[in-house]
N, C-alpha and C positions, 0 to 999 in steps of 0.2 A: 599297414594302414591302421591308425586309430580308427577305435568304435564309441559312437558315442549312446550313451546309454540315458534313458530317461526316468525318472523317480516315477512311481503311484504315488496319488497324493490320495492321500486320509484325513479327514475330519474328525476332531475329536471333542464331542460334546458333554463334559461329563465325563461318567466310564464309557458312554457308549462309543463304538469308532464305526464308523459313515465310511464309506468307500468312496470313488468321487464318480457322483453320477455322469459325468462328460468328463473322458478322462482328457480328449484332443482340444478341447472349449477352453477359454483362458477361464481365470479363478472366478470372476464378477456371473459369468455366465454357471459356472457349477453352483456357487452360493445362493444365485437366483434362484436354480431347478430346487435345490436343498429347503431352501426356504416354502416351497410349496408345503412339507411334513412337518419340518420342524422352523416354528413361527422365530424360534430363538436369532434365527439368522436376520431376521428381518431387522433386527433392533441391535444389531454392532456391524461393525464394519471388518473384514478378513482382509487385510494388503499380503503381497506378494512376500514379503522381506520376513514377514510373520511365521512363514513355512522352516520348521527344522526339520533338519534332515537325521533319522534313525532307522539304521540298520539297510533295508531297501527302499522304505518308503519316505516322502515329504508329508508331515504333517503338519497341521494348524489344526492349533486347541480355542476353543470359540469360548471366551473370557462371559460370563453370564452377568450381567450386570447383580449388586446386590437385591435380595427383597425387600420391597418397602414394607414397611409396619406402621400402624395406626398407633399412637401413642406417644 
């Protein structure tokens, strides 16, 4: 009988890597809770298709928009 096995999905902000607060929750629901600490989430969008797979975990890298500058 096959097994079928499920990734950890990680967040990856930066250097830092975020575990995924609701691992059973679909993605919109983790980025929501995430977005409570880090505001970063609130201001891009994370789709499903975005998640690479390495080594055992799923991750998605959250793309920071540039800084604006006066001048």
């Amino acid at each position: 009988m096959a097994q079928l096995n499920t990734l950890k999905r990680v967040f990856v902000v930066n250097s830092t890597r975020l575990d995924d607060p609701a691992p059973g929750a679909p993605l919109a629901t983790a980025t929501r809770l995430l977005s409570q600490n880090y505001p970063q989430f609130r201001w891009t969008n994370v789709f499903e298709e975005d998640g690479v797979v390495v080594g055992e975990t799923l991750e998605y890298r959250l793309k920071l928009p540039p800084p604006k500058v006066n001048g």
